[in-house]
C-alpha positions as CSV (number, residue, x, y, z in Angstrom):
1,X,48.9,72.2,57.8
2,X,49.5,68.6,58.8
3,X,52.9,68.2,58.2
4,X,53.5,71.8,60.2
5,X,51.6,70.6,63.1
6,X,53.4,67.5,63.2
7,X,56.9,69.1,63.8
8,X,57.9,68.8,66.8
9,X,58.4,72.2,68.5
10,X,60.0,72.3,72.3
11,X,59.5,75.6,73.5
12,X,60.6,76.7,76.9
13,X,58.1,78.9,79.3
14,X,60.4,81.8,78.8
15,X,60.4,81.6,75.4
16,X,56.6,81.1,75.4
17,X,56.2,84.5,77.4
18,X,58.5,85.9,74.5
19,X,56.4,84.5,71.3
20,X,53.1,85.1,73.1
21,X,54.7,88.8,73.8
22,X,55.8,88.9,70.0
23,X,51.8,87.5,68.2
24,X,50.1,90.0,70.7
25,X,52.6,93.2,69.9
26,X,53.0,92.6,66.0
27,X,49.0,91.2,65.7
28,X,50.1,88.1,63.8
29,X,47.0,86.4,62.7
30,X,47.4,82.2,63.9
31,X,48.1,80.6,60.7
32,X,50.8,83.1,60.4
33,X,52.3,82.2,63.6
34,X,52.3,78.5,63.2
35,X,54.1,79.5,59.8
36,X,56.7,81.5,61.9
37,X,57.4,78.8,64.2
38,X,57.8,76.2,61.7
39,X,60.9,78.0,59.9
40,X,62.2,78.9,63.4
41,X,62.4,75.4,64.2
42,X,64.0,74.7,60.7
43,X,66.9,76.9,61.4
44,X,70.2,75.5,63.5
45,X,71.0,76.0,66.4
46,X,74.1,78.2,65.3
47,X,71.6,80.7,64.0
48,X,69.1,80.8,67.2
49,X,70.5,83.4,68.8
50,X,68.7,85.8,71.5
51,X,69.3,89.7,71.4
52,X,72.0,91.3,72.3
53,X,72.5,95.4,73.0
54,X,75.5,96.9,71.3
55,X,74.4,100.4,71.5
56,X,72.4,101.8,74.6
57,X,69.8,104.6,74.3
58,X,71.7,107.8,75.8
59,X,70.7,110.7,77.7
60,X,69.4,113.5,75.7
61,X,69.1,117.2,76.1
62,X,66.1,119.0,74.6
63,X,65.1,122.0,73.6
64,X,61.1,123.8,74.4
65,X,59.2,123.3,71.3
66,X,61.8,120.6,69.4
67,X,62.2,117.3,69.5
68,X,64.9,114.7,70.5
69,X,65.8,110.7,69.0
70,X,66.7,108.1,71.4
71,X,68.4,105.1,69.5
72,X,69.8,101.4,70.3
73,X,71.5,99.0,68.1
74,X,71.0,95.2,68.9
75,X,72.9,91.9,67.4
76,X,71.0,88.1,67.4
77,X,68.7,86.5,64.6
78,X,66.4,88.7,62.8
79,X,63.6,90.0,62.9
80,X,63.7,92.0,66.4
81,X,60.5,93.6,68.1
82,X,61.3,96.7,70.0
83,X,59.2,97.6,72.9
84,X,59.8,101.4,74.3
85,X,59.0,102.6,77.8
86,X,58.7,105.8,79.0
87,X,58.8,106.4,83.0
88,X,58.0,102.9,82.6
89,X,54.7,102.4,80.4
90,X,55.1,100.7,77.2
91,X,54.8,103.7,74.2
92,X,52.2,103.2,71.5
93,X,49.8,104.8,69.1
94,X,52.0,107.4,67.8
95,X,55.4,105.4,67.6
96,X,55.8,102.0,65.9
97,X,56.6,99.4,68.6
98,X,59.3,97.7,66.1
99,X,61.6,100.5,65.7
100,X,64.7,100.5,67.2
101,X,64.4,104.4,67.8
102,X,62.5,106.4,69.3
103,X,61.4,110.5,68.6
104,X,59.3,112.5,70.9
105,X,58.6,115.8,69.8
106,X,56.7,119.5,70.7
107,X,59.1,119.1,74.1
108,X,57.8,121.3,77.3
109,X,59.3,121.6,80.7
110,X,57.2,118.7,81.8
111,X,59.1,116.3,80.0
112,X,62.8,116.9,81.9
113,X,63.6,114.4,84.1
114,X,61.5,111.9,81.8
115,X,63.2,108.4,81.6
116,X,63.1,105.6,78.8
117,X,64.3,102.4,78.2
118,X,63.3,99.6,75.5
119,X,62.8,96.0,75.4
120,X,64.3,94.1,72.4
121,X,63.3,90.5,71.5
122,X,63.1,87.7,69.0
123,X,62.6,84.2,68.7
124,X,64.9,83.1,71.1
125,X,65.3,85.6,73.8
126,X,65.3,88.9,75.1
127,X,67.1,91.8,76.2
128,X,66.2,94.6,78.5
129,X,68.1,98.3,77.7
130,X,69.5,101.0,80.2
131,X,68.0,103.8,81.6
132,X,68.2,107.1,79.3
133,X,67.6,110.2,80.7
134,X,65.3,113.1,79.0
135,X,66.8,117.1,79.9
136,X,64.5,119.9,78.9
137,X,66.0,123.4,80.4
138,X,64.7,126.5,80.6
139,X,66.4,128.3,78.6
140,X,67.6,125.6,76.6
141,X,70.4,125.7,73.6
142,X,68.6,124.2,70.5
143,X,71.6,124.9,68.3
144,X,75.1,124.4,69.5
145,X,77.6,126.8,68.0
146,X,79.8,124.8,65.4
147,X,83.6,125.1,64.7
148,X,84.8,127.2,61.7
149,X,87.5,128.6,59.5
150,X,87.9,132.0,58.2
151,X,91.1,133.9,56.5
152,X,92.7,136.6,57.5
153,X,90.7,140.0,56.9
154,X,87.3,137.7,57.1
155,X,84.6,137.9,59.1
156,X,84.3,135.4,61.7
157,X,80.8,134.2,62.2
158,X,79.4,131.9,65.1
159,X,75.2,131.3,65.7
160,X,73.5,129.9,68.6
161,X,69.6,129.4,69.1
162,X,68.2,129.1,72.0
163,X,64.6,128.8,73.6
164,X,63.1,129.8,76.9
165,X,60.8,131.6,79.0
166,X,60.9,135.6,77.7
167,X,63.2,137.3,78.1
168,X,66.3,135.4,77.0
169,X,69.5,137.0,76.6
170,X,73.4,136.1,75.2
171,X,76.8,136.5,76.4
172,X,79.5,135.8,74.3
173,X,83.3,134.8,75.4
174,X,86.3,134.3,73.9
175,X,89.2,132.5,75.5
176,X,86.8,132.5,78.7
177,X,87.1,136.4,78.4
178,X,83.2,138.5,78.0
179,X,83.3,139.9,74.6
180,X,81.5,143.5,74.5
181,X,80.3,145.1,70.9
182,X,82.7,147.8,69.6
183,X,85.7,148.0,67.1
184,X,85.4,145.2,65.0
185,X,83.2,142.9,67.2
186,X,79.1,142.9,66.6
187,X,76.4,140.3,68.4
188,X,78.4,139.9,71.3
189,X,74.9,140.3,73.3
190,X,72.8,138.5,70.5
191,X,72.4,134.8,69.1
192,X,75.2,135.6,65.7
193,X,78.0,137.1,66.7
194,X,80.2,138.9,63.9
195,X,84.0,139.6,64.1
196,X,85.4,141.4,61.0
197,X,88.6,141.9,59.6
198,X,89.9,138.7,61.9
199,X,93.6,138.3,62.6
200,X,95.8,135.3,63.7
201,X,95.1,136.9,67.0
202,X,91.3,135.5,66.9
203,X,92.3,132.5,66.4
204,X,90.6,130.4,69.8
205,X,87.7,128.8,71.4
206,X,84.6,130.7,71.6
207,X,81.3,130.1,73.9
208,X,78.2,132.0,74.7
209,X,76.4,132.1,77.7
210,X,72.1,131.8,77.4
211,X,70.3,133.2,80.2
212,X,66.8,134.4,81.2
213,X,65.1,135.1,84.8
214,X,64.6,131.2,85.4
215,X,68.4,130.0,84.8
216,X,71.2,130.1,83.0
217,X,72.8,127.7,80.4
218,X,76.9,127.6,78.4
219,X,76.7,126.5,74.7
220,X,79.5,124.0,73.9
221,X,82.8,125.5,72.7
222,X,83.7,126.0,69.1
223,X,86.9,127.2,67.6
224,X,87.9,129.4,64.9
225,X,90.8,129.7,63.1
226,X,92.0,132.7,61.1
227,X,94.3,130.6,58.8
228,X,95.7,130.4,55.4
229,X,95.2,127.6,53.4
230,X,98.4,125.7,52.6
231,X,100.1,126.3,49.1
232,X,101.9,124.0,47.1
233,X,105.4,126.4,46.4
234,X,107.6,123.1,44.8
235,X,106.0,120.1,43.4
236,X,107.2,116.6,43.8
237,X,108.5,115.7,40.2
238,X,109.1,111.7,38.6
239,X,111.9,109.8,39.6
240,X,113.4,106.5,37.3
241,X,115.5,105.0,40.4
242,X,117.7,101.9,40.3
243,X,116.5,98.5,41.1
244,X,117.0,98.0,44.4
245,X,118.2,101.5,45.3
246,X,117.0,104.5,47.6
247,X,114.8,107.3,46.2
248,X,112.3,110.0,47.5
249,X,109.9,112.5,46.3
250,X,109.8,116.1,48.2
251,X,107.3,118.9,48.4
252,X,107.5,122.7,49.3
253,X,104.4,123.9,50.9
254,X,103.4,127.1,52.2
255,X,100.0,128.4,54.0
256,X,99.3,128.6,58.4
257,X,101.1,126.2,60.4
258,X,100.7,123.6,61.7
259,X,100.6,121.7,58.2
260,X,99.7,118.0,57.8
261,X,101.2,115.5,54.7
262,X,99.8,112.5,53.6
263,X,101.3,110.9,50.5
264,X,99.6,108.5,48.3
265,X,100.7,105.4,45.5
266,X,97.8,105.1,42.9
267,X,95.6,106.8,45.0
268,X,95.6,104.7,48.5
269,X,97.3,106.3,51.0
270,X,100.9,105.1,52.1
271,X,101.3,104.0,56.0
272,X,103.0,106.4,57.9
273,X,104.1,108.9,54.9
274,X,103.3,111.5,56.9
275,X,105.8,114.5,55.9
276,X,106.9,116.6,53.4
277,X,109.5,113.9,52.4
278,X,108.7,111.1,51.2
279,X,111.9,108.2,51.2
280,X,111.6,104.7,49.3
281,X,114.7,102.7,50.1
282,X,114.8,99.3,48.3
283,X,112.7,100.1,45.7
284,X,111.6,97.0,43.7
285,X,108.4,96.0,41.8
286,X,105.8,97.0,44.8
287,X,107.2,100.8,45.0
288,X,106.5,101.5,41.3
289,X,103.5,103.3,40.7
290,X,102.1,107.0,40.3
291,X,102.2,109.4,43.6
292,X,101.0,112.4,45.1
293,X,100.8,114.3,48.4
294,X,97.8,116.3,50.2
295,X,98.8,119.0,52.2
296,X,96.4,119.8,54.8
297,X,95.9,122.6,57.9
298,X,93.0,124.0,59.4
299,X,92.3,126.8,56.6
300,X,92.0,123.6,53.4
301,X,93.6,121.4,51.7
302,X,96.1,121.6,49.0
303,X,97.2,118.2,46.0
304,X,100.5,118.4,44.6
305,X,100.9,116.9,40.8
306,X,101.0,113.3,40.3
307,X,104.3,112.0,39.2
308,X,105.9,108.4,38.5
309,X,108.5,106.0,40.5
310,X,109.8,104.1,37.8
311,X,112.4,102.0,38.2
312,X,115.2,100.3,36.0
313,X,116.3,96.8,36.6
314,X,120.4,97.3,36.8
315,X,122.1,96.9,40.4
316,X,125.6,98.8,38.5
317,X,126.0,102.2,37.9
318,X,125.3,105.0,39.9
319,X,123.9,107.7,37.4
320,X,119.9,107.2,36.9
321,X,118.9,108.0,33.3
322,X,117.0,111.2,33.2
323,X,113.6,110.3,32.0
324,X,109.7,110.9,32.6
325,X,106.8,108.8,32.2
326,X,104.6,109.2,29.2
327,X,101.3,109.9,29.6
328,X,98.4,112.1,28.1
329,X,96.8,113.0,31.6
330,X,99.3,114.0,33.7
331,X,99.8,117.6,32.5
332,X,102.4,118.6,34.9
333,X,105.0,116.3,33.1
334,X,106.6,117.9,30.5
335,X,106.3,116.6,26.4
336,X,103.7,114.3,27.7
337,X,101.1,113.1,24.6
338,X,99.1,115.5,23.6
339,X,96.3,115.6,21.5
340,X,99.1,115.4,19.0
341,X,101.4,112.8,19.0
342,X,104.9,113.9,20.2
343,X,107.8,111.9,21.1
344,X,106.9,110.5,24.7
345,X,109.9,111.2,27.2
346,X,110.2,108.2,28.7
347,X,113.2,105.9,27.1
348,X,113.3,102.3,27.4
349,X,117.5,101.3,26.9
350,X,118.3,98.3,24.7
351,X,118.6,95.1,27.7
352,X,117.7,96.8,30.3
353,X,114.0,96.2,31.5
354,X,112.0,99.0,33.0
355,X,109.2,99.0,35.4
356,X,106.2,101.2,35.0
357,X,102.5,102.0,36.1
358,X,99.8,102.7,33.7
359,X,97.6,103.3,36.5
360,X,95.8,106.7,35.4
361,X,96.5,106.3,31.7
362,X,94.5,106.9,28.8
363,X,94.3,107.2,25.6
364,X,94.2,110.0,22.5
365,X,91.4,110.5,20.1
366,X,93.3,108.5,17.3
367,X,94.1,105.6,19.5
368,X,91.1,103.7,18.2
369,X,92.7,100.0,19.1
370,X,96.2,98.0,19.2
371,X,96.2,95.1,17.9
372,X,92.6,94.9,17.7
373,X,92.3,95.8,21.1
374,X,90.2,98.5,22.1
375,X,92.6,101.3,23.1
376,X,91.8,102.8,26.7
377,X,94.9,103.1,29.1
378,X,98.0,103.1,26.8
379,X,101.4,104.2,28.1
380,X,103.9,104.8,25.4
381,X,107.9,104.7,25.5
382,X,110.8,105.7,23.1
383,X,113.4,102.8,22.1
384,X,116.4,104.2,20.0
385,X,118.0,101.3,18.5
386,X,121.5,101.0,18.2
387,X,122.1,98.6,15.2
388,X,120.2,96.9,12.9
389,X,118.9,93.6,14.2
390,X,116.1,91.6,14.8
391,X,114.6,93.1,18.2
392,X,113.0,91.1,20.7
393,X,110.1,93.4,22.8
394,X,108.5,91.5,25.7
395,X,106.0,92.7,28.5
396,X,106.5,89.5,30.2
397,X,106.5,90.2,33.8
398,X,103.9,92.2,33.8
399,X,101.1,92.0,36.4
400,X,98.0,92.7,34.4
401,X,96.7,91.4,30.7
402,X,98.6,93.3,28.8
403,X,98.8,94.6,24.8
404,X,102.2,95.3,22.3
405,X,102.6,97.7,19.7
406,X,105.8,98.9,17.8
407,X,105.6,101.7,15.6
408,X,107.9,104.2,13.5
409,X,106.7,107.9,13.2
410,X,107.8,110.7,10.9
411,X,108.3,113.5,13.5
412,X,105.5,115.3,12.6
413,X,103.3,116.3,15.1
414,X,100.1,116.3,13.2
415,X,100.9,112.9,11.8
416,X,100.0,109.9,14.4
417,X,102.5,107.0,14.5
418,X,102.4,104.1,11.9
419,X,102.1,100.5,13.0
420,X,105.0,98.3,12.6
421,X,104.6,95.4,14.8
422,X,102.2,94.0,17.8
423,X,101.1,91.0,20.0
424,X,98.4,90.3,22.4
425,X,99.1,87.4,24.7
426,X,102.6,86.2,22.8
427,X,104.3,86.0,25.9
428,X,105.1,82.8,27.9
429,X,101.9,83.1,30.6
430,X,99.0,83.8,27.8
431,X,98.6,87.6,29.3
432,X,101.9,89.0,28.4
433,X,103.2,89.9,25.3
434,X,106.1,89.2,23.3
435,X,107.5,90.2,19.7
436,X,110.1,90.1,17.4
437,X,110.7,93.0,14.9
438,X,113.3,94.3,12.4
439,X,115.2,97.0,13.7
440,X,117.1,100.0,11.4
441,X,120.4,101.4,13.1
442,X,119.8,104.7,14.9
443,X,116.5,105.0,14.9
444,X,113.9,105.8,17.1
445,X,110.9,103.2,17.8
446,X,107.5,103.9,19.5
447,X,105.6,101.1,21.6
448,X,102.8,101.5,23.1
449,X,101.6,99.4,26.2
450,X,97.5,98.5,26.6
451,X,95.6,97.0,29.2
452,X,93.1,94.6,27.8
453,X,89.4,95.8,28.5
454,X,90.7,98.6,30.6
455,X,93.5,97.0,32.8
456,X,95.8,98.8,34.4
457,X,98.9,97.7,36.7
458,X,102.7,97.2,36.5
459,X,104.3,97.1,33.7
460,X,107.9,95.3,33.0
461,X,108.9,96.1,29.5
462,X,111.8,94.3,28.2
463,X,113.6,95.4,24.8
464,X,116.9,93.6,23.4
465,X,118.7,90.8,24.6
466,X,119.9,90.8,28.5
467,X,123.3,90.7,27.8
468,X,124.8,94.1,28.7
469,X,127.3,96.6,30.0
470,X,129.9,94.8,28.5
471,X,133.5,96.4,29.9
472,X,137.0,95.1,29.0
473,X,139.8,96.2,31.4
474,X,143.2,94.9,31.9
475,X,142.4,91.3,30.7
476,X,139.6,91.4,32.5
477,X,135.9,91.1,30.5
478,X,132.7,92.0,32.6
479,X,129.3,92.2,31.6
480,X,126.2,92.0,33.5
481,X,122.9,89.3,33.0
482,X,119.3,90.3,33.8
483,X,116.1,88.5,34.7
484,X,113.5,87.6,34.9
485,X,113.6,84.1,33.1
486,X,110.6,82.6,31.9
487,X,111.5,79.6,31.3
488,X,115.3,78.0,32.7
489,X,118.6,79.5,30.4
490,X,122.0,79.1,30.1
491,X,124.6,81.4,29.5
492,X,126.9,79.5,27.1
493,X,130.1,80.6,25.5
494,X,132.5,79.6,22.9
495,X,136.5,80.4,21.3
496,X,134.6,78.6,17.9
497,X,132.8,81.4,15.7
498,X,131.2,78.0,13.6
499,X,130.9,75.7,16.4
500,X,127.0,74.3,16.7
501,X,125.0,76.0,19.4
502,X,124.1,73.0,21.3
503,X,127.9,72.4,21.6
504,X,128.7,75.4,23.7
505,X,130.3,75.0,27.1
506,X,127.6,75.9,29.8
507,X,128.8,78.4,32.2
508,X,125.6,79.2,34.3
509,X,122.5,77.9,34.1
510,X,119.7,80.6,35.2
511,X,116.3,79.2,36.9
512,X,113.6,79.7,35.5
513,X,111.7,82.4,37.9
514,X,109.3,85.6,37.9
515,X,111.6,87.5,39.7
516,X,113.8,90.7,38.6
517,X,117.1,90.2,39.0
518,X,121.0,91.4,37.7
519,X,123.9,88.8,38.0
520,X,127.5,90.2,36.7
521,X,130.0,87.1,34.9
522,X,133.4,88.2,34.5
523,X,136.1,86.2,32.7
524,X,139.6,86.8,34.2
525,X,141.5,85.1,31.0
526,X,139.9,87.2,28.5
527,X,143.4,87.6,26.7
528,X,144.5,84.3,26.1
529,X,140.9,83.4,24.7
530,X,142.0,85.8,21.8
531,X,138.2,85.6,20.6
532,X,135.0,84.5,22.5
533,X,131.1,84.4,22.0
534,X,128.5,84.6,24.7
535,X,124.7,84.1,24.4
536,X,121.9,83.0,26.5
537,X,119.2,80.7,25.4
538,X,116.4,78.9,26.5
539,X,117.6,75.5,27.9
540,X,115.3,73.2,25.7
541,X,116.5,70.1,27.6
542,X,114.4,71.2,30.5
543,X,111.6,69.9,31.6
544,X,110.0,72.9,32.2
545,X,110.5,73.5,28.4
546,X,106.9,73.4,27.0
């Protein structure tokens, strides 16, 4: 105790009043105060901050015989003491003077008018509340009538409960109109009052009146409407756009107007996609992904399918490929995996990189692993190779840890796929991959794309070389170049079928960079070359060459 009781402590008479308030209304015991006030005076100034208020106590309206909460909220340096008054006495015995709320129950009429306010303090200050103002009536509404939903040919129900001198009597109102029992209308003179076989027409706001020989008091107003719930009539459906181009997903909804859209990209909702069309212009990497809408009106809530945005990394053309994303959840896509394996519909085309999610993937129940991997949110893609060559596969792009696999399968369904080829981490960042395997003419290939321990993300899938779309007219030869580059390339070409590689004329050289991209290089002299080779390459005299 020596070294507490030589700290110095400066205490100001204020705050004296407030620690001497704080031993005597929390009973702390004197070696537990000189404790207190030694880690106080250990703390910075930064965190000595008084109480502040940030939620008063409000006005309350009770009911004979229940009970009502009055509540604060307060900001500052813990721990708080919270002192509550009522008609100005400090309240204890039955309520803990440290709560910041406050119940009184077993109400009678000699509590309205009753007032209450609380004092909050802590080390370093304090803080007095507003006034909050106690209502008991007589009669009194103890449970509000709440809003509801019924369909047409249901039976509207509303329930109030109220408590009072004897006798106490209801009035019901619709649209500020008495309601009277008869026809299809029962309880209009009683706390539940019934409305069967309800049309559109009952569709309003509804009140009751509570009355006895002392007074009179109105119940809140609730609404009802007699409403269908929406239907989903025509689903969005997956869309493979061009880079770079416009695209939109549509639904067809039925069910009571007024209906509300909200479309969602792997689950979070899209800003301001807010109708039953939704339009993408510019699509790039940040569109892809897997969407769906919620249609909405008073009577429920309808979700359309989820489909895919994919897109393919060409700027020429003007026909998209027709194509779906594979998956083995989505069940509203067509030839999707199944618990046997089937041709997925999505195609990948030799040099021309597609972008895809494998957000809400999975995986079948012969997927053990690829590559060793554990196998948990695989996407899988068709490549048809069109000669026989040694075929470059690369996910390097790709925004997530990601796992290869090639494989060859013998059309039956019952069979699974056989393993040709794979890589984990081959590509040039450590996460991607990238592979190299012997390709027959004609024939379909199967790869399969894995998240390592359950990643999922964008993925940019890469088959072939990036020479392509080749077109000769008129003397004129065209083709188109796509990125991203890794590392930095040239494009190099040459009249010499046997001329050495490192002796090709340089006729772009393509920075390295991780962004998608399509250049076109046209040579306007194609006939007097008579014959010429193109290739790119990976510029080894760059730095940036590991």
């Amino acid at each position: 105790m020596a070294l507490i009781a030589s700290y110095p402590i400066r205490m100001s008479p204020a705050a004296v009043i407030h620690w001497s308030e704080f031993v005597r209304e929390t009973r702390l015991s004197l070696r537990a105060f000189v404790c207190l006030m030694f880690l106080v005076a250990l703390l910075p100034a930064s965190a000595q901050i008084p109480p502040t208020i940030t939620l008063q106590p409000q006005d309350q309206m009770g009911c004979i015989g229940g009970d009502v909460t009055f509540r604060i909220a307060a900001t500052g340096t813990p721990p708080f003491n919270f002192t509550w008054f009522s008609n100005g006495i400090p309240v204890f015995g039955e309520m803990s003077p440290s709560n910041s709320s406050f119940t009184i129950g077993n109400l009678n009429l000699g509590n309205n008018g009753d007032s209450f306010f609380v004092h909050v303090n802590n080390f370093y200050g304090s803080e007095f509340s507003s006034n909050a103002t106690l209502f008991v009536r007589d009669p009194g509404i103890c449970e509000q009538p709440t809003n509801t939903v019924v369909p047409p040919g249901g039976t509207i129900h509303f329930h109030v409960s109220a408590s009072g001198t004897p006798l106490i009597y209801y009035q019901w109102s619709f649209e500020g109109t008495p309601l009277s029992d008869g026809g299809n209308v029962f309880g209009a003179y009683s706390p539940d009052l019934f409305i069967s076989n309800a049309q559109t027409t009952n569709t309003g706001m509804y009140q009751v009146m509570v009355f006895n020989y002392v007074g009179s008091t109105t119940s809140v107003l609730a609404r009802c409407d007699v409403a269908l719930g929406p239907v989903i009539t025509s689903q969005p459906v997956s869309k493979v756009a061009r880079f770079r181009a416009n695209t939109s997903f549509s639904v067809v909804a039925g069910g009571t107007t007024p209906r509300f859209y909200q479309w969602y990209r792997n689950d979070v909702p899209v800003p301001n996609a807010t109708n039953s069309v939704l339009s993408l212009t510019n699509v790039q990497r940040p569109e892809v992904g897997l969407y769906h809408v919620t249609v909405s009106n008073p009577a429920g809530v309808a979700i359309s399918d989820r489909v895919h945005l994919q897109v393919r990394l060409s700027l020429e053309g003007t026909s998209a490929i027709s194509r779906e994303e594979a998956t083995d959840v989505l069940t509203s896509l067509s030839n999707a995996i199944t618990l046997n394996f089937v041709s997925p519909p999505t195609l990948v085309h030799h040099g021309v990189p597609l972008l895809f999610t494998t957000y809400g993937s999975s995986t079948e129940s012969w997927e053990t692993n690829h590559c060793g991997v554990s196998a948990s949110n695989s996407m899988w893609v068709d490549y048809y190779s069109p000669r026989a060559e040694l075929t470059r596969v690369s996910t390097e792009g790709s925004d997530f840890d990601t796992v290869l696999s090639v494989y060859t399968w013998d059309g039956i369904e019952s069979h699974p796929p056989v393993w040709k080829a794979c890589d984990d981490n081959g590509g040039y960042d450590g996460t991607s991959s990238r592979l190299y395997f012997s390709a027959d003419a004609r024939k379909d290939y199967y790869i399969s794309v894995e998240g390592v321990n359950g990643a999922t993300g964008t993925v940019r899938l890469e088959v072939g070389d990036t020479i392509r779309k080749a077109v000769f007219t008129n003397g004129t030869y065209r083709f188109e170049i796509a990125g991203a580059y890794w590392y930095e390339n040239n494009l190099q070409s040459t009249t010499q079928a046997n001329a050495p590689r490192f002796s090709w004329p340089i006729l772009l050289t393509l920075p390295a960079t991780n962004r998608d991209w399509v250049i076109g290089y046209t040579n306007s002299s194609a006939y007097a070359d008579g014959i010429r080779l193109y290739e790119v390459g990976i510029n080894t005299n760059s730095s940036a060459f590991p």
